[in-house]
C-alpha positions in Angstrom: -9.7 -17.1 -11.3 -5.9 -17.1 -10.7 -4.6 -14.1 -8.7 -2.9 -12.8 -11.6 -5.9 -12.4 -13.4 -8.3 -11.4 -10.4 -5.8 -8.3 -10.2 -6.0 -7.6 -13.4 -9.6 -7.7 -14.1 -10.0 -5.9 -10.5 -8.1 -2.8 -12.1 -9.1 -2.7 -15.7 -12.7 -2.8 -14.4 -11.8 0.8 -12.8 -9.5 2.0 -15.4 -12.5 1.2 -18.4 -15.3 3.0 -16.0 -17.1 -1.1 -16.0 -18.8 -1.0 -12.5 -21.0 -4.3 -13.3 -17.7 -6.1 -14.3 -16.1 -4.5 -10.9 -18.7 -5.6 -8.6 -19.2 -9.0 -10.3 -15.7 -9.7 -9.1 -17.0 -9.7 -4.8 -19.1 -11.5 -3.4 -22.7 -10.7 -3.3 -22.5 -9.7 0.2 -19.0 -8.0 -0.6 -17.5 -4.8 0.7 -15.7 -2.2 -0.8 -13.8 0.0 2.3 -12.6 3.0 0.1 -10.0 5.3 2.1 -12.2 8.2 0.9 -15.4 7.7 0.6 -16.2 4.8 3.6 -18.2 1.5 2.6 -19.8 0.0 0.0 -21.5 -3.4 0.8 -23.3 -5.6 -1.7 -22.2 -5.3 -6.0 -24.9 -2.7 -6.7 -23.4 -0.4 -4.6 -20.1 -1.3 -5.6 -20.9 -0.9 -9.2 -22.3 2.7 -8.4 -19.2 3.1 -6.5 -17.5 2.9 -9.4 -19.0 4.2 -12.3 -20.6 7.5 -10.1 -19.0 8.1 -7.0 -15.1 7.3 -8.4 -15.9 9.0 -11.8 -17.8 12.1 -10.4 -14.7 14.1 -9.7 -12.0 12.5 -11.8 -11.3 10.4 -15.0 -8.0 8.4 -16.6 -7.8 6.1 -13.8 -4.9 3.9 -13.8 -4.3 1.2 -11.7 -1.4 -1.1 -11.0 -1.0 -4.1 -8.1 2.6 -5.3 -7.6 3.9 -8.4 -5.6 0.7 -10.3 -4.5 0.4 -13.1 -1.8 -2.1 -14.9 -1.0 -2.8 -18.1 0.6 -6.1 -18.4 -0.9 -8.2 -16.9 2.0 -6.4 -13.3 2.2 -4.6 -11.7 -0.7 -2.3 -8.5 -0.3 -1.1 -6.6 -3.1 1.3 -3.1 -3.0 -0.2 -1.0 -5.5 0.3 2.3 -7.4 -2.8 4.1 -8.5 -3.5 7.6 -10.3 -6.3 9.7 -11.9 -7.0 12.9 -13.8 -9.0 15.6 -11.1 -11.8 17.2 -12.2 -12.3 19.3 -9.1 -11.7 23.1 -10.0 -8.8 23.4 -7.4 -7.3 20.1 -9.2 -6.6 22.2 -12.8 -6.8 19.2 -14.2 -3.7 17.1 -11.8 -2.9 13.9 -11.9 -3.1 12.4 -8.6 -1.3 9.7 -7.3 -1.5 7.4 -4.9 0.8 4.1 -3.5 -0.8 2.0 -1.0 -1.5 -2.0 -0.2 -4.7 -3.6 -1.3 -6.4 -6.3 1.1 -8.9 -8.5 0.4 -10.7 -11.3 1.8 -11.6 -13.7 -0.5 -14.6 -16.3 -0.4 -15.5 -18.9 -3.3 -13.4 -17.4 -5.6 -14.0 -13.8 -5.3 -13.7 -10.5 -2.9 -15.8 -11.1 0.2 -13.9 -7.9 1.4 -11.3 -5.1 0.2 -9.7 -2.7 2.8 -6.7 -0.4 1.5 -4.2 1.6 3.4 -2.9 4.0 1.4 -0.4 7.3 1.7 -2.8 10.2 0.2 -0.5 12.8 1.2 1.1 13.2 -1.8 -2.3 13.2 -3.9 -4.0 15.8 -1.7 -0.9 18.3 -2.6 -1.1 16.8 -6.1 -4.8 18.2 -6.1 -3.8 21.7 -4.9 -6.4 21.2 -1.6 -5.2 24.0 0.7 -4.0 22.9 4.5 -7.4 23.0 6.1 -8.8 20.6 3.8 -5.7 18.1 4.0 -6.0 18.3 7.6 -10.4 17.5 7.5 -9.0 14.3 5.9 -6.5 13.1 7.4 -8.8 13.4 10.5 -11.7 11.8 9.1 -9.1 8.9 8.5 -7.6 9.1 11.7 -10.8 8.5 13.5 -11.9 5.8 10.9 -8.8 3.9 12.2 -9.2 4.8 15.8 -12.9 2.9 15.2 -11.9 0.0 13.8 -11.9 -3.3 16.1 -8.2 -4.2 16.1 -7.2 -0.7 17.4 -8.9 -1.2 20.8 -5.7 -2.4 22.6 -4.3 1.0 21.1 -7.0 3.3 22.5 -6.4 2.4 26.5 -5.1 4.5 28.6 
């Protein structure tokens, strides 16, 4: 599948609420590193990530990836992504999110997807008072502090 297409299918997948058809697209092995919610290895868990965990507190996904490159082993794409809240302290906002998709690619489909993406924005968007904000943006703090390539940036 060309990357045009793999993008494509990648966000229609989420935006239609198809988990199977989303998980299909990574490896069997694959993981799904989700800024919020952690981890998601193998495509059962990636399917449930999608049609249960993303859909449990929000609907009218949309999902857009802009500028790709790849060299066939690692593809990046900036994206732009949104949803409807459910959560009572939502009323209903639309959330939105910008951020840059990676993914590790392996015979033709996602061995892994990491995102870094700028929630700020949505996290006001969804109304979530201060302390909440700042219980996230810790839990993604130390989620980066763990991560392999920032042990040069932990030393003292």
């Amino acid at each position: 599948m060309d990357t045009a297409s793999l993008l494509r299918a990648f966000c229609d997948a989420v935006e239609q609420r198809k988990g199977a058809t989303f998980a299909d697209l990574f490896t069997e092995d694959g993981v799904y590193h989700d800024v919020f919610y952690g981890a998601f290895t193998g495509r059962a868990a990636i399917a449930d990530m999608i049609n249960e965990v993303f859909y449990r507190t929000a609907t009218d996904f949309r999902w857009d990836m802009h500028d790709p490159v790849s060299d066939g082993r690692t593809l990046y794409a900036r994206y732009t992504f949104s949803y409807r809240s459910t959560l009572p302290e939502a009323a209903g906002a639309r959330a939105m999110f910008e951020g840059v998709a990676i993914m590790r690619l392996r015979d033709g489909r996602i061995a892994e997807y990491h995102e870094v993406a700028n929630t700020a924005p949505a996290l006001l968007d969804m109304h979530f008072v201060p302390e909440r904000i700042a219980k996230i943006v810790a839990k993604q703090g130390a989620a980066l502090k763990a991560r392999p390539e920032m042990a040069r940036h932990l030393v003292t």
